[in-house]
PAKE-343253 format. One record per residue (C-alpha): residue in three letters; x, y, z. Coordinates in steps of 0.001 Angstrom, whole numbers, m for minus. Example, Ala and Ser with C-alpha at 12.3 -4.5 7.8 and 13.67 -1.06 7.14 Angstrom:
> ALA, 12300, m4500, 7800
> SER, 13670, m1060, 7140
//
This chain:
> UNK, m18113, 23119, 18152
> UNK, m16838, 21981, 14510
> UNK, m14469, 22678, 12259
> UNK, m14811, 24946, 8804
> UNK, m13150, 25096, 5789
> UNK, m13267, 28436, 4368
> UNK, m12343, 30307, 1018
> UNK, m12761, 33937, 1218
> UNK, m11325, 37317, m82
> UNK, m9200, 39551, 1358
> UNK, m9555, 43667, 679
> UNK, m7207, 43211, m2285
> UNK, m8960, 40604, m3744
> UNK, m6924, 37902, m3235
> UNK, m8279, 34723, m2150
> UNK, m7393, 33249, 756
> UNK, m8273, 29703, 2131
> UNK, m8009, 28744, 5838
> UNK, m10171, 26668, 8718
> UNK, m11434, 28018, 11837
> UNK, m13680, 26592, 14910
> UNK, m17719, 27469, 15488
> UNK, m20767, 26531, 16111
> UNK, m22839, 27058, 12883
> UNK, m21368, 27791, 9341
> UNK, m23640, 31519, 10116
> UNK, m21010, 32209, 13248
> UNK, m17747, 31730, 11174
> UNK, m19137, 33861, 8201
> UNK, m19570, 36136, 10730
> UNK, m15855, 35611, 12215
> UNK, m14399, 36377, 8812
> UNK, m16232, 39613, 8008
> UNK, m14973, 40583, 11215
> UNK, m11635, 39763, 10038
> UNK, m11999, 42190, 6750
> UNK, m12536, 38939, 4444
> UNK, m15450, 38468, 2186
> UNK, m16786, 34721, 2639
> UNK, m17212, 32831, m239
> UNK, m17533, 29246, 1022
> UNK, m17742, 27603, 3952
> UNK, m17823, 24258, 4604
> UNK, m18035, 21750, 7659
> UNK, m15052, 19099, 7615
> UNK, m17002, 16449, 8979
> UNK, m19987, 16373, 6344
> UNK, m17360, 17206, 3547
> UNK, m15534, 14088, 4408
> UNK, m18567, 12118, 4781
> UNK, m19655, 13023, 1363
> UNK, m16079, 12179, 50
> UNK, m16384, 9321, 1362
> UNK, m19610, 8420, m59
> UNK, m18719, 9232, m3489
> UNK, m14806, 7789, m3497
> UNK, m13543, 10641, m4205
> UNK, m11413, 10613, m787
> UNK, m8636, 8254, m2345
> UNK, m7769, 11610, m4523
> UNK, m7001, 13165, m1262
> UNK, m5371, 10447, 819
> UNK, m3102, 11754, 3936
> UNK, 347, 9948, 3272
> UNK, 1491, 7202, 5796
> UNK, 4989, 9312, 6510
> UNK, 2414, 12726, 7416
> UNK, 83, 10774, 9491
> UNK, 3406, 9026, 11572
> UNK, 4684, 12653, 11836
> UNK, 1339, 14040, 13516
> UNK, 1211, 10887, 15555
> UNK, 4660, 11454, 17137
> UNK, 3787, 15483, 17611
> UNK, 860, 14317, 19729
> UNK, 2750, 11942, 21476
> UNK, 5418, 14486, 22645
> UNK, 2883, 17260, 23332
> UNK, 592, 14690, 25720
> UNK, 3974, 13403, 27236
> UNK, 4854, 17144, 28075
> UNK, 1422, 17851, 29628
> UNK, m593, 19644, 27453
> UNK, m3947, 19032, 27225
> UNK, m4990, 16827, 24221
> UNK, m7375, 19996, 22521
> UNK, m4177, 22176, 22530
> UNK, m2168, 19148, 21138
> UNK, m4722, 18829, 18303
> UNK, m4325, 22566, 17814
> UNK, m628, 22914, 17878
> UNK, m61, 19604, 15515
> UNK, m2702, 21486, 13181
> UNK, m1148, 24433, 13080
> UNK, 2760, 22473, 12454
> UNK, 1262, 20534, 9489
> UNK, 1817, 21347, 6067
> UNK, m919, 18999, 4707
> UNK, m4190, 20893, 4328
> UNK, m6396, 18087, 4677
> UNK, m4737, 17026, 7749
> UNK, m5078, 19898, 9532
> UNK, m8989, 20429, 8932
> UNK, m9121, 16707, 10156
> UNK, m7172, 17487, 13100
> UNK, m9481, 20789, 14075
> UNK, m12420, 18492, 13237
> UNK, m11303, 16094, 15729
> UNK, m10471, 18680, 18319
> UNK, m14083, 20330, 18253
> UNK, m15580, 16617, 18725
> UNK, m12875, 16375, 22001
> UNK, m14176, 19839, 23094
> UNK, m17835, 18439, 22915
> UNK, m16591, 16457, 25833
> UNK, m15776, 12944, 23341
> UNK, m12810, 10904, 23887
> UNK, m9621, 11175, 21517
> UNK, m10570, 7648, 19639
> UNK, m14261, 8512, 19396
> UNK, m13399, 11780, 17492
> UNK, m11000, 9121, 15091
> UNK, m13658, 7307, 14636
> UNK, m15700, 10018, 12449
> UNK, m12843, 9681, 9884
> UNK, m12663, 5474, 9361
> UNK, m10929, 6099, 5829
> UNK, m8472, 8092, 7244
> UNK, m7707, 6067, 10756
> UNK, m8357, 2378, 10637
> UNK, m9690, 70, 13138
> UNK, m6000, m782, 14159
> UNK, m5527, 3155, 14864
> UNK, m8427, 3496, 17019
> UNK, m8819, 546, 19056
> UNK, m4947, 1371, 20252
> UNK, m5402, 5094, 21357
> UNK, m8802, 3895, 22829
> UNK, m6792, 1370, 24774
> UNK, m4085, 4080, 25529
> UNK, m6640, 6616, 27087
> UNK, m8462, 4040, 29036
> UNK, m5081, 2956, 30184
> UNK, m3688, 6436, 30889
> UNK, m1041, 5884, 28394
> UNK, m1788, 7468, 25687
> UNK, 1844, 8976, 25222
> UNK, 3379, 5725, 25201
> UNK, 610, 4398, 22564
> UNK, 1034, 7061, 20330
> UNK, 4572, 6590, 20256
> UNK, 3828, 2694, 19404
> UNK, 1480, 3633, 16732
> UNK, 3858, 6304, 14835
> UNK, 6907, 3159, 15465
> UNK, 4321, 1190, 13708
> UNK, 3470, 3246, 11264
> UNK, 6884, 4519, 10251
> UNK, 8287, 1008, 9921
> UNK, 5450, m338, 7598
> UNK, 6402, 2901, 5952
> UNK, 9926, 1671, 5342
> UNK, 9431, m1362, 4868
> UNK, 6958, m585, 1688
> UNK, 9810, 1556, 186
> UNK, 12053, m388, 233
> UNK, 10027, m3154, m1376
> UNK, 9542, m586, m3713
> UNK, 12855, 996, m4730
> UNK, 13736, m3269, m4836
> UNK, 11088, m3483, m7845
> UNK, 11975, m301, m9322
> UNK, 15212, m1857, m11503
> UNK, 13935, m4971, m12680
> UNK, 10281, m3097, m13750
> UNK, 12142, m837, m15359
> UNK, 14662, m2942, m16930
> UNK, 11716, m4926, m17974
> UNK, 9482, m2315, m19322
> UNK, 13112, m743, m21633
> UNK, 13159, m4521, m22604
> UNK, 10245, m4776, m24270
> UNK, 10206, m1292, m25598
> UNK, 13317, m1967, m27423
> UNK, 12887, m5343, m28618
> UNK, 9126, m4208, m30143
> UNK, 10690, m1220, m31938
> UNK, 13295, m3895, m33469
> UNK, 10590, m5782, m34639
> UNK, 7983, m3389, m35914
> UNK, 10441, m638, m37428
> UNK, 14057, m2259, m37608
> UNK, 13627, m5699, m39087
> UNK, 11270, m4840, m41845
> UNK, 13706, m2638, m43499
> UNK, 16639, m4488, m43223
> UNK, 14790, m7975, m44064
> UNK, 13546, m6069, m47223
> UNK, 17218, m6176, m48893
> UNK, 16858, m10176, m48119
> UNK, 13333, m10386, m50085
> UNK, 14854, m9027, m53340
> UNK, 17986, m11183, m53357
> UNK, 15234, m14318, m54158
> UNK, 17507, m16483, m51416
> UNK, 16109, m18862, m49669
> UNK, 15967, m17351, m46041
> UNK, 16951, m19494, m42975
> UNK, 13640, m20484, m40472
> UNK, 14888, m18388, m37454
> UNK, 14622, m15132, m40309
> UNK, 11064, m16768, m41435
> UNK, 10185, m16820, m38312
> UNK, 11489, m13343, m37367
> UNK, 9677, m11767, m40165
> UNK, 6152, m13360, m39791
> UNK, 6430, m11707, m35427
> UNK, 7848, m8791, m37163
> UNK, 4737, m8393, m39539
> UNK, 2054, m9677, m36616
> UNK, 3402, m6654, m34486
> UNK, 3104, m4330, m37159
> UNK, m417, m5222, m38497
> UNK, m1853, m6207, m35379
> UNK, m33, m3927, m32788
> UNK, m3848, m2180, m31883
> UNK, m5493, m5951, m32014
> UNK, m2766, m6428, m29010
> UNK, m2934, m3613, m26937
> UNK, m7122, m4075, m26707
> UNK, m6712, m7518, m26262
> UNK, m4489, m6979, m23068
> UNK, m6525, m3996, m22049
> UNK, m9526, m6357, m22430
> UNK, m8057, m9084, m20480
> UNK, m6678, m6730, m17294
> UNK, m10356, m5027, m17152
> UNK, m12054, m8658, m17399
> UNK, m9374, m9560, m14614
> UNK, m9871, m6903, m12362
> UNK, m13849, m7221, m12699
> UNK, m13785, m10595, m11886
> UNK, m10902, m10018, m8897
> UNK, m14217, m7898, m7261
> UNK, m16191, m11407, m7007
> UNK, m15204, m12828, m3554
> UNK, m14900, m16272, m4410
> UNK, m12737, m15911, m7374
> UNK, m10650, m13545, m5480
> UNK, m10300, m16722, m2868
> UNK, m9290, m18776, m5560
> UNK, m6197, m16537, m7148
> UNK, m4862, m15685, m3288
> UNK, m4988, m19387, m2946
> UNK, m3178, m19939, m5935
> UNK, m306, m17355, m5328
> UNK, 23, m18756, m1632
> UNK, 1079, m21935, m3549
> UNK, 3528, m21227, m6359
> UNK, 6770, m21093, m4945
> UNK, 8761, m18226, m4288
> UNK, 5486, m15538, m4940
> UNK, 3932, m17871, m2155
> UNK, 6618, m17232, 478
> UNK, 6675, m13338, m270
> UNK, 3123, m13043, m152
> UNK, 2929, m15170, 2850
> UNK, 5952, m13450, 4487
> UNK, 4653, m9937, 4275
> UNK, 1355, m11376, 5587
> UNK, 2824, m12839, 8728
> UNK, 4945, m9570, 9172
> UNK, 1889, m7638, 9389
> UNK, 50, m9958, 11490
> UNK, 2638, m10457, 14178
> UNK, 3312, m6713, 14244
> UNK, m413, m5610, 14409
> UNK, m922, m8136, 17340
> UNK, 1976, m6841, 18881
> UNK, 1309, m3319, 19377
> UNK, m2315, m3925, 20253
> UNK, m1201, m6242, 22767
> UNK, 1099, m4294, 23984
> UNK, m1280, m1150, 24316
> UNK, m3496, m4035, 26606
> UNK, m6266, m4322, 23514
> UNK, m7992, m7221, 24131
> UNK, m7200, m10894, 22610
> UNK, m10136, m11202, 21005
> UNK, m10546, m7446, 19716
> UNK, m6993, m7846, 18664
> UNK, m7844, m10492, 16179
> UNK, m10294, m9295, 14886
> UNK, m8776, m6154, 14154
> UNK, m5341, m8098, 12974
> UNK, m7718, m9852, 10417
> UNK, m8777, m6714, 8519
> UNK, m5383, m5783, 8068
> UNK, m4470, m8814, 6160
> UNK, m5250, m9036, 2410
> UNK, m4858, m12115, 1430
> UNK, m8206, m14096, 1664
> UNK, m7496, m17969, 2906
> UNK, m4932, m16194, 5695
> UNK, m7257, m14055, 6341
> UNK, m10026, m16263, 6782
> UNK, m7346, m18322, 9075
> UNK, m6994, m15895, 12073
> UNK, m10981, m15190, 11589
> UNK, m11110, m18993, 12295
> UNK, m8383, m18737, 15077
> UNK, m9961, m16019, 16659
> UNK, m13369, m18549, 17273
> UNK, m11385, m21187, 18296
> UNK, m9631, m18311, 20866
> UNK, m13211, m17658, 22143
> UNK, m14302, m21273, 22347
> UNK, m10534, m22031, 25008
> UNK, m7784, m22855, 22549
> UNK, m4232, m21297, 22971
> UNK, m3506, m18774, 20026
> UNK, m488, m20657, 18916
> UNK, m1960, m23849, 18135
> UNK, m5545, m21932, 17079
> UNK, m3039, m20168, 14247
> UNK, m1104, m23626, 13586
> UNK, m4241, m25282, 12063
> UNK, m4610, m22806, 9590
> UNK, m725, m24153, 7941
> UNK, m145, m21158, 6243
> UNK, 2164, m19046, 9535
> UNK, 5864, m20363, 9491
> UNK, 6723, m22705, 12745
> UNK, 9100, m20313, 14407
> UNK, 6434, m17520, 14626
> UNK, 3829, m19851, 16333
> UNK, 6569, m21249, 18833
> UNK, 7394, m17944, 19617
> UNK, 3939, m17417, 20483
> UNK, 3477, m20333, 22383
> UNK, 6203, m19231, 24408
> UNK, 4905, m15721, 24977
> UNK, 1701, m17274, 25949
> UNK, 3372, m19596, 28630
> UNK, 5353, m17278, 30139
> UNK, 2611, m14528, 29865
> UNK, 4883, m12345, 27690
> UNK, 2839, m12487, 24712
> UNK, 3174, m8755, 23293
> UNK, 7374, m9255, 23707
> UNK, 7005, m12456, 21727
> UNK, 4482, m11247, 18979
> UNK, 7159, m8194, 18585
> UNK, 10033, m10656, 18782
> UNK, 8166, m12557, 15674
> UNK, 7476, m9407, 13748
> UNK, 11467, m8602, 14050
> UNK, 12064, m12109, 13167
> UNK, 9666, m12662, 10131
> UNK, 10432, m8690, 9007
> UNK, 14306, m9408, 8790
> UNK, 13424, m12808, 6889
> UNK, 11346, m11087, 4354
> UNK, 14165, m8613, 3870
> UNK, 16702, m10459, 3089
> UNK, 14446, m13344, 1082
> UNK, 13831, m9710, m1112
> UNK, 16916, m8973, m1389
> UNK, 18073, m12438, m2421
> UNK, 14995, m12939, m5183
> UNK, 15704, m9377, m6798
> UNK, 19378, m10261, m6644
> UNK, 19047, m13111, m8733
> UNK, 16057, m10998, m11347
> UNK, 18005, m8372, m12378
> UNK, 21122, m10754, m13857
> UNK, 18355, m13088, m15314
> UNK, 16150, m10365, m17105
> UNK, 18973, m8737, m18588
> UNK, 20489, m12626, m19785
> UNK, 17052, m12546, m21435
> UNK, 16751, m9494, m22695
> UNK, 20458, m10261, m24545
> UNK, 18951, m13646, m25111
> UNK, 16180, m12009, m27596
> UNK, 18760, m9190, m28814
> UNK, 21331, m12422, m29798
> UNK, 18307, m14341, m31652
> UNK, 17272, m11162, m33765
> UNK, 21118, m10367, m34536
> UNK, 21509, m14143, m36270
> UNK, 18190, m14322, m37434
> UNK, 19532, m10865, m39625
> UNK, 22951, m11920, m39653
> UNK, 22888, m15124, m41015
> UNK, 20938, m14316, m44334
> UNK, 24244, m12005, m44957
> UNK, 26952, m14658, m44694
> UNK, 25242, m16949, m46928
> UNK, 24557, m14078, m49117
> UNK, 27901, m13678, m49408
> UNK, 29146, m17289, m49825
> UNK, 27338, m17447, m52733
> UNK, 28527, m14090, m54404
> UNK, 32080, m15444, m52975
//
C-alpha cells in the first residue's frame, strides 16, 4: 500500500487537494469518484520525491528543522502511549500543517504496513532524513526504545535548531549595519560629492589631496559603478565554481581553520556538532564505528572531516577514540579528555553529551563576545569614512573663505 497525492474537483467546481492510501493510482481514482470528486491528478509520493530528487528541485520544498522536531516529538509521545507506530504515522499526518510532510508521513506508513521497519521506510526519503536520523530510530527499534530515541532525536534536533538562530539573529545587526554602511557611503560618493565638489571646480582653488582624492573615487563609482558590480558578480560565480572542486575546497577550509578568530568559530561549531552527533548515537547504543562514520558526514569542514574519517580507521585497527581524535590537532583538549574519561569509565555517551554542553556553551559565549566587539567597530568605521568625506568637503570651504576673508 502507498501513498497518493491527489488534486480533484468537487461538485461545485472547486478544487480540492488531499492524499489518501491504495494500492494502484486506478484504486484511489476510484476512491474519489466514490467520494463525489472528479480526479484530476494523482500521483505516488514515493516516485514524486524520487524524481524531485533527481532533478534538485526538492531544496524548493525543504521540510523545516522546527516541523520535522515537532513530528518527531508527536511520534515519540504517541509510541510512549502505546499506539501502534501505523496509527502514530497517521495521527502525526493528520496534526501537521506542512503538506509535504504529511504525504511523507502516509508514504512512510504504507511502507510500515508492507510489513518494513520504521527506519527502512526513512530510508526511501535520504534528502529529507539523514543518515544520523535513521541509524538512531533503527537503533531505537532494535533496542525497543524507540520512544526514548525519538525523544533524543527531536532534543537534538530542536537544539541545533536554536542554536542556528541564534547565530543568526547575532549576524543580523552587524550585516545589516554593514550593508546601510555601504549603501550610504556609495550614494555620498556617486550623487552627493559631485555636486557639492562642483562649486569647488569653478572657484579655480587649488583643492587639498584628501578632496583630489575624494573626487577621482567619487568619479570611478560613477563611471564604472556597472564595471564593479560584474566584476564582483564575476568573481563570487568563479568562487563558487571553483569551491565545487574538492581539492580547492580542502585548501580554503584549511585556510579558515587557521586565521584566528574565523578558525575557532568554525572549529567550535564543528566540535559542537561532532560531540553532540556521537552523543545521541551512542546513547541510542549505535555502534562505535557506525557512529563515526555517520558523525563524519555531518561535519562540513573538509581537513576535520577527513580527521574523524582517519580516527574512525585507527578505531577499527584498536586505538582508543580519544587519542585516535587527538592526532588529528584540530578538537580542543578538554573535549578529548572528556572522552578519554568516558571511555575509561565506560560512560562514553554521558561524556560525549557532557562535551557537546561544554563546547556548545563555549561557542556561545565566544559569539557573543566577537559580535560584541563588531558592532562598536563597524559603526567607528562607518563614522571613520563619514568624518574623512566631511573634511575632504569641508576643508576646501575654510580656505575658501580665508582667502575671501
Amino acid at each position: 500500500m502507498g501513498a497518493y497525492e491527489y488534486t480533484a474537483l468537487n461538485p461545485r467546481g472547486a478544487e480540492k487537494k488531499g492524499v489518501l492510501e491504495g494500492d494502484s493510482e486506478r484504486q484511489i481514482r476510484q476512491q474519489l469518484r466514490e467520494q463525489n470528486l472528479t480526479p484530476l491528478k494523482v500521483v505516488e509520493v514515493s516516485q514524486r520525491e524520487k524524481k524531485q530528487q533527481a532533478s534538485g528541485s526538492v531544496l524548493r520544498s525543504r521540510i523545516s528543522v522546527t516541523a520535522l522536531a515537532l513530528v518527531t516529538r508527536q511520534l515519540a509521545t504517541l509510541v510512549r502511549s502505546g499506539t501502534p507506530l501505523a496509527d502514530a504515522l497517521a495521527t502525526a499526518g493528520k496534526q501537521t500543517d506542512k503538506p509535504r510532510l504529511k504525504s511523507l508521513l502516509m508514504a512512510v506508513r504504507g511502507h510500515i504496513l508492507e510489513g518494513h521497519s520504521l527506519a527502512d521506510g526513512l530510508a526511501k526519503f535520504p534528502h529529507v532524513f539523514d543518515n544520523l536520523y535513521i541509524a538512531t530510530v533503527r537503533a531505537g527499534e532494535q533496542s525497543g526504545h524507540l520512544d526514548l530515541v525519538l525523544e533524543r532525536l527531536a532534543d537534538y534536533t530542536e537544539n541545533r535548531q536554536m542554536m542556528r538562530q541564534k547565530v543568526q539573529l547575532a549576524l543580523l545587526y552587524p550585516v545589516v549595519l554593514t550593508v546601510m554602511s555601504i549603501a550610504v557611503v556609495s550614494f555620498l560618493l556617486a550623487y552627493v560629492v559631485p555636486k557639492l565638489i562642483t562649486v569647488f571646480e569653478n572657484t579655480g582653488q587649488q583643492l587639498p589631496w584628501l578632496t583630489r582624492a575624494l573626487i577621482s573615487t567619487s568619479d570611478f563609482m560613477r563611471d564604472y559603478w556597472p564595471h564593479m558590480i560584474i566584476g564582483i558578480a564575476a568573481v563570487i560565480f568563479l568562487f563558487l565554481r571553483m569551491m565545487r572542486n574538492h581539492d580547492f575546497r580542502y585548501r580554503v577550509h584549511s585556510f579558515l581553520l587557521k586565521v584566528p578568530v574565523v578558525g575557532s568559530l568554525l572549529g567550535g561549531m564543528e566540535t559542537s556538532r561532532l560531540a553532540r552527533t556521537l552523543s545521541i548515537l551512542s546513547a541510542s547504543h549505535v555502534n562505535l564505528l557506525e557512529a563515526l562514520q555517520i558523525s563524519a558526514q555531518v561535519l562540513s569542514n573538509l581537513p576535520m572531516r577527513e580527521t574523524v574519517e582517519k580516527a574512525t580507521e585507527r578505531v577499527r585497527e584498536g586505538s582508543s577514540l580519544a587519542h585516535a581524535l587527538d592526532e588529528g590537532g584540530f578538537f580542543p583538549p578538554l573535549i578529548i579528555q572528556l572522552i578519554n574519561s568516558g571511555e575509561a569509565s565506560g560512560e562514553l555517551d554521558q561524556m560525549l553529551e557532557h562535551a557537546a554542553d561544554s563546547q556548545e556553551r563555549e561557542l556561545q559565549t565566544l559569539i557573543a563576545t566577537l559580535f560584541g566587539i563588531l558592532e562598536p567597530l563597524l559603526i567607528l568605521t562607518m563614522g571613520g569614512v563619514v568624518l574623512v568625506i566631511v573634511l575632504a568637503i569641508m576643508i576646501p570651504i575654510i580656505e575658501l573663505n580665508q582667502m575671501v576673508g
